[in-house]
C-alpha positions in Angstrom: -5.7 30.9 -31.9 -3.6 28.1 -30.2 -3.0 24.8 -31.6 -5.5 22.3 -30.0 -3.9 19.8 -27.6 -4.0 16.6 -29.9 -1.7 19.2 -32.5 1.0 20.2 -29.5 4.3 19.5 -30.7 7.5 18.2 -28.7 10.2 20.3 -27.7 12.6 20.1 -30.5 16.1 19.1 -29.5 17.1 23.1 -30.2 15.1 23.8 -27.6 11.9 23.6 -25.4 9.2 26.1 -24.2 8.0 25.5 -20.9 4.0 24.6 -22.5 5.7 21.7 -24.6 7.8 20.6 -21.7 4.7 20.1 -19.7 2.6 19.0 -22.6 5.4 15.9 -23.3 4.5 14.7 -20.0 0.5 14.5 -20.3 0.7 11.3 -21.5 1.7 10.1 -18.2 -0.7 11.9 -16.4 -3.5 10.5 -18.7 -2.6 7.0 -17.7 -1.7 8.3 -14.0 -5.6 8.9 -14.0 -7.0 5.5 -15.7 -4.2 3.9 -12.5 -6.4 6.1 -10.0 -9.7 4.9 -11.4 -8.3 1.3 -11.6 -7.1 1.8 -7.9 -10.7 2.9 -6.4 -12.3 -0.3 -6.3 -9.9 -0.9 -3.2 -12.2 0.8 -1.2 -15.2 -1.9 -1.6 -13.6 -4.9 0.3 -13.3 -2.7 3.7 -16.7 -1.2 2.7 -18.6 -4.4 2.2 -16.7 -5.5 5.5 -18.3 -2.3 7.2 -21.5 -2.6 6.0 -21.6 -6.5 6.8 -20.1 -6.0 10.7 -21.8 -2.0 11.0 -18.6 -1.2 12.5 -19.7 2.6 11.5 -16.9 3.3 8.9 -19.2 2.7 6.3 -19.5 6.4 4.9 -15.5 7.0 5.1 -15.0 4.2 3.0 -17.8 5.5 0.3 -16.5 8.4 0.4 -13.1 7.1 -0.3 -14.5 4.9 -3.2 -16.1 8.2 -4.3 -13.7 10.9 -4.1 -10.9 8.6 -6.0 -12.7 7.4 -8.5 -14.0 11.1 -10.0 -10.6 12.5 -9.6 -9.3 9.7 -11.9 -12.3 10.1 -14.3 -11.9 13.9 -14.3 -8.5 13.7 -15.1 -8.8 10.9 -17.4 -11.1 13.1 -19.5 -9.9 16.2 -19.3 -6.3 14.3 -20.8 -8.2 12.0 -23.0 -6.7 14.0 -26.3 -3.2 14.0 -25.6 -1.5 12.2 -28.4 -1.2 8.3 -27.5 2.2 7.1 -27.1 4.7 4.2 -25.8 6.1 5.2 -22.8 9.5 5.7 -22.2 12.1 4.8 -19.6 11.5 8.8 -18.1 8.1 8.2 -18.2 7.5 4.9 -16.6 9.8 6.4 -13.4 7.5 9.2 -13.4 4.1 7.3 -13.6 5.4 4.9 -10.7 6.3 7.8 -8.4 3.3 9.5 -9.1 1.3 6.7 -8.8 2.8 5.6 -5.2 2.7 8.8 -3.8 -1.0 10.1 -5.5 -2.9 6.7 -4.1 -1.0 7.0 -1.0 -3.0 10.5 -0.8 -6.4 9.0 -1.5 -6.1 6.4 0.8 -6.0 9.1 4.1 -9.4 9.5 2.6 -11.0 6.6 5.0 -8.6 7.1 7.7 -9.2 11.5 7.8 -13.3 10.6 8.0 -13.3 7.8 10.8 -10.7 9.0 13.1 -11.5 12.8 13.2 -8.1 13.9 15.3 -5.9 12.5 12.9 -4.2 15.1 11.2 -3.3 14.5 7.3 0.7 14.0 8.1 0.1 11.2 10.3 -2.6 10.0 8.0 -0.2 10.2 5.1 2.2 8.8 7.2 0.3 5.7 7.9 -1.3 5.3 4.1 2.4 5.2 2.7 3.5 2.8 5.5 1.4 0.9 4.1 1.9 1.1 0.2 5.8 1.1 0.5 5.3 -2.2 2.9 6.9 -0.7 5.8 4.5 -1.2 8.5 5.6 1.6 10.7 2.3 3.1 12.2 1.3 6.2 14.3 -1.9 4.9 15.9 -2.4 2.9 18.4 -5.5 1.1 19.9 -5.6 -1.0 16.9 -8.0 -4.2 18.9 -10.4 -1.1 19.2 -10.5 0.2 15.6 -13.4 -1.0 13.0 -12.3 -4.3 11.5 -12.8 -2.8 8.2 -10.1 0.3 9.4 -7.4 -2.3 10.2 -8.0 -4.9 7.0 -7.8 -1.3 4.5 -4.2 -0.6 6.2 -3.4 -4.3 5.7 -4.6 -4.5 1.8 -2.7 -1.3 0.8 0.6 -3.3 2.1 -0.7 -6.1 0.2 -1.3 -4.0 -2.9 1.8 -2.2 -2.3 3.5 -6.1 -1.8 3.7 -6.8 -5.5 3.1 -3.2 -6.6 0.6 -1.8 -7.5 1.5 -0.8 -11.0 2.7 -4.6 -11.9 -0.8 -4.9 -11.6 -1.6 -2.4 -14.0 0.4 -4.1 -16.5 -1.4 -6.2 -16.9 -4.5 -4.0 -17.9 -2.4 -1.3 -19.5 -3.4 -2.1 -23.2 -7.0 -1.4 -22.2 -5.5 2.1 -22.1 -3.7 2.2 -25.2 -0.2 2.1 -23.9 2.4 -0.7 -23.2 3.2 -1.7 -19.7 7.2 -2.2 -20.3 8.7 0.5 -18.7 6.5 0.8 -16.0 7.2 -2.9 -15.6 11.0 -2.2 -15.3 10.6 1.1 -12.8 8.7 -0.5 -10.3 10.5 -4.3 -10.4 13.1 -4.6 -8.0 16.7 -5.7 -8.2 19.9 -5.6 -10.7 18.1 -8.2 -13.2 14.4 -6.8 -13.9 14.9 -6.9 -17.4 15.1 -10.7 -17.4 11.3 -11.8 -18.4 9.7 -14.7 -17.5 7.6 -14.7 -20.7 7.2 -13.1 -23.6 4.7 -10.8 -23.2 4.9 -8.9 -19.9 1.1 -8.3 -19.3 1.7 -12.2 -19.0 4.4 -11.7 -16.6 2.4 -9.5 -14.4 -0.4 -11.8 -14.3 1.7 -14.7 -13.8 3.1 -13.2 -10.2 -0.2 -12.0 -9.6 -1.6 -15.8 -9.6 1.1 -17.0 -7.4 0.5 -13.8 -5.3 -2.7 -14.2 -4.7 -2.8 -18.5 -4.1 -0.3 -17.7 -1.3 -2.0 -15.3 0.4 -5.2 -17.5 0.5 -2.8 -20.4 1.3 -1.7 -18.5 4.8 -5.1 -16.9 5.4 -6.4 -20.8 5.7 -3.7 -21.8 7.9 -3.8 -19.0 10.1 -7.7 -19.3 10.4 -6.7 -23.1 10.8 -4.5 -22.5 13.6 -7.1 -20.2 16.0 -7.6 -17.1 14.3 -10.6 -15.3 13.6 -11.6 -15.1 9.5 -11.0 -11.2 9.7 -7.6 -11.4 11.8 -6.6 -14.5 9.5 -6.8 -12.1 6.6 -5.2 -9.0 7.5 -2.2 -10.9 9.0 -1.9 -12.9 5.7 -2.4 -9.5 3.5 0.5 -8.5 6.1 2.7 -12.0 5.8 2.5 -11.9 1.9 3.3 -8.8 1.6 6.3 -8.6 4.3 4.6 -5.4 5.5 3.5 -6.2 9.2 1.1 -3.9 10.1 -1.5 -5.8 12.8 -5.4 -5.7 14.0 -3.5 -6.3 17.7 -0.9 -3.6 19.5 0.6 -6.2 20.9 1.2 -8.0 17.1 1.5 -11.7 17.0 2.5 -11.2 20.7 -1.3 -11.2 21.5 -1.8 -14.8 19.9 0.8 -16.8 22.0 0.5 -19.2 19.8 3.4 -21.1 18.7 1.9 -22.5 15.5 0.7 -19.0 14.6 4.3 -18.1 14.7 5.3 -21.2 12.4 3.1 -20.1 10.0 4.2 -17.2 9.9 7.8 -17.9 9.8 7.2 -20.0 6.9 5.4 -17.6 4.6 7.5 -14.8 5.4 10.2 -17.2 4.4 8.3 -17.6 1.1 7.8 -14.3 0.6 11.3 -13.0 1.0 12.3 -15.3 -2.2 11.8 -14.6 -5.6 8.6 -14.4 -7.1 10.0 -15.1 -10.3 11.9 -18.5 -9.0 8.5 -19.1 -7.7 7.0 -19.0 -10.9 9.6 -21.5 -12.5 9.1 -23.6 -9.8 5.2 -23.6 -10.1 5.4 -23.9 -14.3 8.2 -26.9 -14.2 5.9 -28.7 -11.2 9.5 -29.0 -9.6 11.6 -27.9 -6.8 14.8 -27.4 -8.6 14.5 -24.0 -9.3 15.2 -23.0 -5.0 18.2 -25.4 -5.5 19.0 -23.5 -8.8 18.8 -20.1 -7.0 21.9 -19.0 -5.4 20.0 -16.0 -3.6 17.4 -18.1 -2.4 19.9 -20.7 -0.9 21.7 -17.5 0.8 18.3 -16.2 2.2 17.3 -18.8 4.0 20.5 -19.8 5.0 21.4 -16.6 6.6 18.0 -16.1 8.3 17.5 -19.6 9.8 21.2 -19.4 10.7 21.0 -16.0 12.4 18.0 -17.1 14.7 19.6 -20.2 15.7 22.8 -18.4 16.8 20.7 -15.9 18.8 18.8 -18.7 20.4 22.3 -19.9 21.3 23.4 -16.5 22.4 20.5 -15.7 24.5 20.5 -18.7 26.1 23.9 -18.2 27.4 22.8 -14.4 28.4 19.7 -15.7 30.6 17.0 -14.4 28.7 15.5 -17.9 28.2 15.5 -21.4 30.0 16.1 -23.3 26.8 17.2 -23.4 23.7 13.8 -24.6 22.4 12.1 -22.0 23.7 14.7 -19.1 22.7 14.4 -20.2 19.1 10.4 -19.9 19.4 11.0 -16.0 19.9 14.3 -15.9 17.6 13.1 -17.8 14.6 9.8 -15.8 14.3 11.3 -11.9 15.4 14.3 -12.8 13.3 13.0 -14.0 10.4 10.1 -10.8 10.9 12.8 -8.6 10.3 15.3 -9.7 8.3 12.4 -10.0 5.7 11.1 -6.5 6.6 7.9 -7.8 7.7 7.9 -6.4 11.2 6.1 -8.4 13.2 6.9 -8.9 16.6 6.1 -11.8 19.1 7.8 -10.2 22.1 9.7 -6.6 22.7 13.1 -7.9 21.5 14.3 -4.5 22.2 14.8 -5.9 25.6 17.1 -8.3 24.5 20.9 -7.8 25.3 22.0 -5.2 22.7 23.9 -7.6 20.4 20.9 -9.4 19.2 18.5 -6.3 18.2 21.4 -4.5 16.5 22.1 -7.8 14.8 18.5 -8.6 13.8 18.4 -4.6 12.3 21.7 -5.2 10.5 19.8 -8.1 8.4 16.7 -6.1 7.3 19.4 -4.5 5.2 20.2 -7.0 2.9 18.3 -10.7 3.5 15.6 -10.7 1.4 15.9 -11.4 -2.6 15.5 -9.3 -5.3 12.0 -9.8 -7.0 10.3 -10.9 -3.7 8.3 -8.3 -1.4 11.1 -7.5 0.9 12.8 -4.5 1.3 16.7 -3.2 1.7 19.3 -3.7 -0.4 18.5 -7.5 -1.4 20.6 -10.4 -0.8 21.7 -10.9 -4.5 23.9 -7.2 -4.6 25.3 -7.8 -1.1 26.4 -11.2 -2.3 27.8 -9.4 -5.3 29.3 -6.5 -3.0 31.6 -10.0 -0.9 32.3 -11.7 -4.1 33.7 -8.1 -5.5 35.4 -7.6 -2.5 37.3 -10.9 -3.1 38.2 -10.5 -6.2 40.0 -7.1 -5.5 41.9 -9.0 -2.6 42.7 -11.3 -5.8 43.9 -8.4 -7.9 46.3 -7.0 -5.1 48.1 -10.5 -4.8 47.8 -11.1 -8.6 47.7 -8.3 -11.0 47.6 -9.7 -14.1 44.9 -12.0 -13.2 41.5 -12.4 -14.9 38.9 -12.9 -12.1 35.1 -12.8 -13.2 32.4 -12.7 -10.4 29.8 -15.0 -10.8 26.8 -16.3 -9.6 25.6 -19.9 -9.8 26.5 -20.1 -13.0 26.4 -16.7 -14.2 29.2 -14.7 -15.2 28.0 -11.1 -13.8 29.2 -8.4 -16.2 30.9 -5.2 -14.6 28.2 -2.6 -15.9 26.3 -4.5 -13.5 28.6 -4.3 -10.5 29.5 -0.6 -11.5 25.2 -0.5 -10.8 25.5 -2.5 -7.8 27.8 -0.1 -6.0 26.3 2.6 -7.0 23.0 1.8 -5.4 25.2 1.1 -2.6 26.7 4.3 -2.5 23.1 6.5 -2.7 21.8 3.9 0.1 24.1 5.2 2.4 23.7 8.6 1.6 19.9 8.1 1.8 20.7 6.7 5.6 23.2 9.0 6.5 20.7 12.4 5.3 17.7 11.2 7.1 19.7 10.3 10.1 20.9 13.6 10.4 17.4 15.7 10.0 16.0 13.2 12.5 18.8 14.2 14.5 19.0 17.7 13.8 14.6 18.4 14.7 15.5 16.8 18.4 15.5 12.7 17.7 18.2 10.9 19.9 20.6 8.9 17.9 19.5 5.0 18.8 15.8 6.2 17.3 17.2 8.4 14.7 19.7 6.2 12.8 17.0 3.2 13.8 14.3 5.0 12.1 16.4 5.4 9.1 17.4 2.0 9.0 13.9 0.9 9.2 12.2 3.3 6.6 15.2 2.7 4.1 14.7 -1.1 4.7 10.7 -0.8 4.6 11.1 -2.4 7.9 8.8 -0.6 10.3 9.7 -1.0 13.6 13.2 0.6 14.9 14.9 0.9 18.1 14.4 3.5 20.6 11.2 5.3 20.8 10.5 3.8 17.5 10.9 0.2 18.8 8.7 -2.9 18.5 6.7 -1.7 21.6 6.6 1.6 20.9 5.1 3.2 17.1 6.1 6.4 15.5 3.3 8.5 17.3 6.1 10.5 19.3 8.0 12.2 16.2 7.4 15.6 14.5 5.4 16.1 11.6 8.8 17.3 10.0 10.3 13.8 11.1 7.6 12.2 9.7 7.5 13.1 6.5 11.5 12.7 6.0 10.7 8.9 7.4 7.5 8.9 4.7 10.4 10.0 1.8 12.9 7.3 2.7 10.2 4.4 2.9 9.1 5.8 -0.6 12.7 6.0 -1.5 13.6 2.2 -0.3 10.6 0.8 -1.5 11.0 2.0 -5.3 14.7 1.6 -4.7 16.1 5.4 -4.9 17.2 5.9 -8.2 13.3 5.7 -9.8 12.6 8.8 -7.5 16.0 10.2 -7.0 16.1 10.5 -11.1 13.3 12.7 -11.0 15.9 15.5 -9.7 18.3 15.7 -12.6 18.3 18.2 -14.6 18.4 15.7 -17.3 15.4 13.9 -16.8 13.7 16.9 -17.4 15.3 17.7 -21.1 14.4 16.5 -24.5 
């Protein structure tokens, strides 16, 4: 007679059969499911929307609501005596994969029912788009699509903005477990063990506050500024979140509105810094915590820099009468996608080459660590130049001691060692999926741009893949290596890429 499940025992460090190897691991999947529960009540702000405007995707979205919600209570259930337990740094990579990628699956629910041709790779496609913040779509017609179709894509990039298991953090102790290590898989950057207070439910719900009063701040203004209620809150789920994706094909292109574009500049701006200097800010009532932040300083300086030298630049090339209104178009498209956001005011493919590849080269690295923003974040390339120079130090003077710091930080080598590292797995990330794209039949301006653009959680690309164009055009194979790499960038490739050691998977 077997041992019931509550009685399993751990592998032993001898040893492990494959039962308790699977067994350690229910744990996970028993808060996996209480996540997918807490996740379903997503679906009743684009219901409600439906029922209110009958826009006629009110079943999909029931459905939706439905459908996740027993999965998570089945499985909740059926795991409900697995033997409670803190979880661990293994488990808390697991949990966040698993969680991206699992609500990512429920969320094709609304968009399989409503649009019948869509097959489930491009519905996946556009549902992790969307929960990695990357804004890349497949459809198109968006002005014709039920207003509650477009605001769901927008609020999974606004749930997917802060993360959706931050969120859960907060709540976690309703389920028995501690939030810690989930905390530290899904926060971004080389410092997310530095805590803002004690308690890191506390923490969670502190970014969540902020979250939140911005987003109704720039639905306001928008609204204030000509836009419908409905369009004023997608685009701010969208602007918060730095993920881009529009109720218009034509983006913020169809507003021509230059305040609309001010707006947005400005809360994309706010977005791309850290949440957490936000929150010092906000609890000291007092704007020396920007000044304090090195990043921040570098992240606006670099941004608002770049668009005013591409103003210059495209000025001199013809593209624009005046400077004024070149930096109307440069400001908003630059700033769009050096933050990742991805919003576009005009095709700036169509620009001389210099200033697309330029704008591409900033998604990389100019938003912070800790904000919403994708790439590599501004604080490790700044670490990258400032260990760059001291090597050049070291070649002249051997002997000499040269720490790298920033602001007033001394930055310990473990740290740098992490830094390049990243930096190393980055570009292996780019250079793999530039080569599949490449190898199933992709030319190499959309193929390396696609890349770029998934890595960076960036959406649009270059190409066929470019701001006036969508990812409609690429194999499902091509698709799903893009879906990977957004997933990849967006939990920062070593929370998924652990997942395929062999050590992860022993005692």
């Amino acid at each position: 007679m077997s041992r019931p499940l509550t009685q399993a025992r751990l592998p032993s460090p001898g040893g492990a059969r494959p039962v308790d190897a699977v067994l350690r691991f229910f744990p996970v999947l028993h808060v996996l499911a209480g996540a997918v529960m807490l996740f379903s009540p997503a679906f009743l702000m684009p219901l409600a929307l439906s029922v209110f405007l009958g826009d006629g995707a009110r079943d999909a979205f029931g459905i939706g609501f439905a459908a996740t919600f027993v999965a998570g209570l089945a499985t909740f259930l059926a795991t409900r005596g697995v033997r409670r337990r803190e979880l661990q740094p293994r488990d808390g990579f697991l949990l966040v994969t698993l969680a991206w990628t699992g609500t990512a699956a429920f969320s094709t629910i609304p968009l399989l029912l409503h649009l019948p041709g869509l097959s489930f790779t491009d519905a996946y496609f556009e549902a992790i788009s969307g929960m990695t913040t990357t804004g890349a779509t497949v459809l198109t017609g968006l002005d014709s699509l039920p207003p509650s179709v477009n605001l769901w894509r927008a609020q999974l990039e606004w749930m997917g903005g802060m993360g959706i298991l931050v969120l859960a953090v907060a709540i976690l102790p309703i389920l028995g477990v501690g939030g810690s290590q989930i905390y530290k898989a899904e926060a971004s950057g080389p410092f997310k063990d530095t805590k803002l207070t004690p308690r890191i439910a506390d923490t969670a719900k502190a970014l969540w506050i902020i979250y939140v009063g911005l987003t109704v701040a720039c639905a306001v203004a928008y609204r204030l500024a000509g836009m419908t209620w409905i369009d004023a809150v997608i685009h701010a789920f969208a602007t918060l979140s730095l993920g881009g994706f529009s109720s218009h094909d034509a983006s913020f292109g169809y507003f021509e509105s230059p305040l609309m574009d001010a707006i947005g500049v400005a809360f994309m701006l706010v977005a791309a810094v850290n949440f957490s200097t936000h929150f010092l800010a906000w609890h000291r009532r007092s704007a020396r915590a920007y000044v304090a932040d090195p990043e921040a300083r570098w992240t606006i300086v670099v941004m608002l820099g770049s668009a005013a030298m591409l103003a210059a630049f495209l000025v001199a090339k013809g593209q624009y009468p005046d400077f004024l209104t070149a930096l109307r178009f440069t400001a908003f498209n630059t700033v769009s996608a050096a933050t990742s956001s991805g919003f576009a005011s005009t095709d700036y493919a169509q620009w001389p080459v210099f200033a697309p590849v330029w704008i591409l080269f900033l998604s990389c690295f100019s938003s912070s660590s800790g904000s919403t923003g994708g790439g590599v974040k501004m604080v490790r390339a700044v670490l990258l130049f400032k260990q760059a120079l001291r090597e050049f130090t070291r070649i002249i003077h051997p002997s000499a001691v040269v720490p790298v710091n920033l602001g007033e930080r001394v930055i310990e080598n473990n740290t740098i060692f992490a830094v390049l590292a990243f930096m190393l797995m980055y570009g292996v990330t780019v250079i793999a999926s530039t080569l599949l794209l490449a190898l199933t039949g992709a030319d190499i301006v959309t193929a390396f741009s696609a890349s770029i653009a998934c890595v960076n959680n960036l959406g649009p690309g270059l190409g066929e893949v470019g701001p006036a164009g969508n990812f409609q055009g690429l194999s499902d194979f091509q698709k799903w290596v893009c879906s990977a790499t957004m997933l990849l960038g967006r939990l920062e490739l070593f929370t998924v890429l652990v997942l395929f050691t062999p050590a992860f998977w022993r005692k």
